[in-house]
N, C-alpha and C positions, 0 to 999 in steps of 0.2 A: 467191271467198269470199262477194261478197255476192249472186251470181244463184243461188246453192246455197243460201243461207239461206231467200230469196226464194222458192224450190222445197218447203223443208221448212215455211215458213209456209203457205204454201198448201196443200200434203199434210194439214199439222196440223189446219188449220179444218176440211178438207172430212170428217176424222172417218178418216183413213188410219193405219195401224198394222201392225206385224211389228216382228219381229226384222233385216229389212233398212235400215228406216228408225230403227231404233234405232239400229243400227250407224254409220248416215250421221250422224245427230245426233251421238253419242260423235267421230267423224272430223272433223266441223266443230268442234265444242267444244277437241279438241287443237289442231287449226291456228289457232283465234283466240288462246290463251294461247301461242303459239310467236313471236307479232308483238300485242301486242294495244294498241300504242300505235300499230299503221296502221290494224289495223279498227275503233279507237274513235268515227270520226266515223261509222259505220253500225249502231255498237252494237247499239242497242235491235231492230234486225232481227235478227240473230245472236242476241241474249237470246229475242224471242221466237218462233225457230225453234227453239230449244234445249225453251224451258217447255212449247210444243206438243206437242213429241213424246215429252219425256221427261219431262212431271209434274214429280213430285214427285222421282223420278228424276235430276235436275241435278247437279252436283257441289257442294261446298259453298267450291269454288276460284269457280265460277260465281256463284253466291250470295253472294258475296262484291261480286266486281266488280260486277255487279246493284247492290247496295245504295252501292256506294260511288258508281254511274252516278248512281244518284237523287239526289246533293244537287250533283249538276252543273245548271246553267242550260242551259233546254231550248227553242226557239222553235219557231211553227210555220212560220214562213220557211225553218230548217234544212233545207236539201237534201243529197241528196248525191247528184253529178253521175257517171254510169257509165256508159262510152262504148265503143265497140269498132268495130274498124276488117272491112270486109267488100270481097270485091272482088263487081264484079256481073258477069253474063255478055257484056258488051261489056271484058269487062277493064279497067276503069275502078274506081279504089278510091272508095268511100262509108265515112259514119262514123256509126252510128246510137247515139242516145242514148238512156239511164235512167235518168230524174232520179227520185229515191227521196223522197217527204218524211219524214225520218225520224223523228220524234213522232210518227206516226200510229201508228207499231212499238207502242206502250209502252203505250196502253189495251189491245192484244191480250191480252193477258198476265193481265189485272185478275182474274180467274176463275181465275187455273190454280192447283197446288199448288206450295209452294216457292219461292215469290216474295218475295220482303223487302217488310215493309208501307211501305216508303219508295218502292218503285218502285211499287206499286200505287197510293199518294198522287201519285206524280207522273204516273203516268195516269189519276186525277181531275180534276189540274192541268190536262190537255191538254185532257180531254175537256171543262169550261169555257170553256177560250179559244178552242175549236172549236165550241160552240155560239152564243157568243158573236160568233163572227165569221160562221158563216152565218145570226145573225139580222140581223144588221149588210148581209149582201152580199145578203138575200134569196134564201140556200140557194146558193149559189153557195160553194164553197171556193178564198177567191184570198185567200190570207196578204198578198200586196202588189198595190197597185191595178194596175200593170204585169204582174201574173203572169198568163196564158193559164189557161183551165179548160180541165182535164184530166180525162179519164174515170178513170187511173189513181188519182189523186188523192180525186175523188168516191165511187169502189169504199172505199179502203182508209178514208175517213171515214164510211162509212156500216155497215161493221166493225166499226171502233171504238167506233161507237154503239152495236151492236146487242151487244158486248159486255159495255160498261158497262152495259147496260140489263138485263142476267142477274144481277150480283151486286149492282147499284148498294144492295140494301136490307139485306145482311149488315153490318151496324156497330154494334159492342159497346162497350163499355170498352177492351177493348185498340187496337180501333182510334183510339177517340181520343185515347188513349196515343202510339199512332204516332203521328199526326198531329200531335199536341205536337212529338214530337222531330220529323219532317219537319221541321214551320217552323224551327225551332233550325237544322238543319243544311243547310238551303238555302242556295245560295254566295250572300254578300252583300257588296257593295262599300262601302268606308270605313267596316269597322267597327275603331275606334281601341283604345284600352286602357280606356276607360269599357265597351265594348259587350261587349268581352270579359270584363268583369267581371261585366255583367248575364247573357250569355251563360249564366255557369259559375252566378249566383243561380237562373234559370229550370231548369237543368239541375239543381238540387238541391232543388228543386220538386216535380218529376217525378218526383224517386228515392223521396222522400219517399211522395208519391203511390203507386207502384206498389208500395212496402214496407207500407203502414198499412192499405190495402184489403183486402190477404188475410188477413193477418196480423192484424188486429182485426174482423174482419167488420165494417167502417164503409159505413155508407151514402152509395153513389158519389156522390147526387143533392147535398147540400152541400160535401161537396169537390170536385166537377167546379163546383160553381158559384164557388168560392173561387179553384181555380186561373184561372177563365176572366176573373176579374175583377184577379186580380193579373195577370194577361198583355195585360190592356187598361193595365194602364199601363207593365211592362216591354217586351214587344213594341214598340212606337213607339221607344223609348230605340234597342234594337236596331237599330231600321231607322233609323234616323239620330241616332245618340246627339250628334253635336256640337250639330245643330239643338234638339236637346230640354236640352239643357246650359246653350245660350246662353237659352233661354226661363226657365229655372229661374235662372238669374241675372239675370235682367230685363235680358241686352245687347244 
């Protein structure tokens, strides 16, 4: 599953098409929903073997899981380790490895059609802490100071940039509409019954927002500034509603 995805990524960048590699796309797409809690930890390669070859074309079974991937927590240390075992010509067994970084999958995709704005947000998210970390390493791609540099690795981030660097200037309204609800539904730890509350306020913010714009012809520039300035104070609540609880109570 994932050296066949791995193949259709590749096919797809380099600009490859028919009705053969259609077919292969449609045949990976059934076999990942037949188990899709074993190929979850290589996800974002299988999503974007699928968006490459098939557009807009993906199923909306696909686009589903897509979107529900993006408010999973994503690093760029995530590996995932692919190994297979070879005999060599002295008859002796060898074991060669394919360490996958699998984040680097998830900018590919930024451009393509049919992609939920949430997974496109979370490869903007990547493609930051990837720049971020080779201005840090001096262009070097090593997620952890122990990690070897790998040509593999270098290729697939220097993709990912060249990708993000195609659509990086398409952003409207709706996109930072998405990007509201992204932050909202990003996996966040020890949010209590306070944060869940501000949660569901910020989410009726939003409804608010995306009903009043079309629907009155109001001009975005004061209500984008309204919302941006109410989320400067519930956003922090959300990301740590106890700590912002005990400050408001002077404990």
């Amino acid at each position: 599953m994932l050296v066949s995805s791995v193949a259709l990524v590749a096919l797809g960048l380099g600009g490859q098409n028919g009705e053969w590699l259609t077919r292969a796309a449609k045949q990976l797409e059934r076999y990942y929903f037949r188990h899709p809690e074993l190929h979850r930890p290589y996800a974002p390669v299988v999503f974007a073997a699928l968006s490459l070859v098939l557009g807009g074309g993906i199923s909306r079974r696909t686009v589903s899981e897509v979107a529900r991937y993006a408010n999973r927590s994503l690093s760029l240390s995530d590996k995932y380790v692919y190994f297979f075992d070879y005999k060599e010509s002295d008859d002796k067994w060898s074991r060669e490895y394919f360490i996958v970084p699998v984040a680097l999958f998830v900018p590919l995709v930024i451009c393509e059609e049919g992609i939920p704005g949430s997974y496109r947000l979370k490869g903007e998210e990547v493609i930051k802490r990837l720049e971020e970390l080779l201005d840090k390493n001096g262009g070097a791609y090593r997620p952890r100071e122990t990690d070897r540099i790998a040509a593999l690795e270098h290729g697939l981030a220097a993709l990912a940039l060249d990708q993000y660097a195609r659509c990086k200037d398409k952003k409207g309204v709706r996109y930072k509409l998405n990007q509201a609800l992204y932050e909202l539904r990003k996996e966040r730890e020890g949010l209590d019954k306070l944060g869940s509350y501000l949660m569901a306020i910020a989410y009726l913010m939003l409804v608010i927002i995306i009903i009043a714009v079309p629907a009155y012809n109001i001009n975005i520039g004061p209500v984008e500034d309204a919302f941006v300035k109410a989320s400067l104070f519930i956003m922090p609540l959300i990301e740590s509603p106890q700590a912002m609880t005990s400050r408001i109570l002077g404990r």
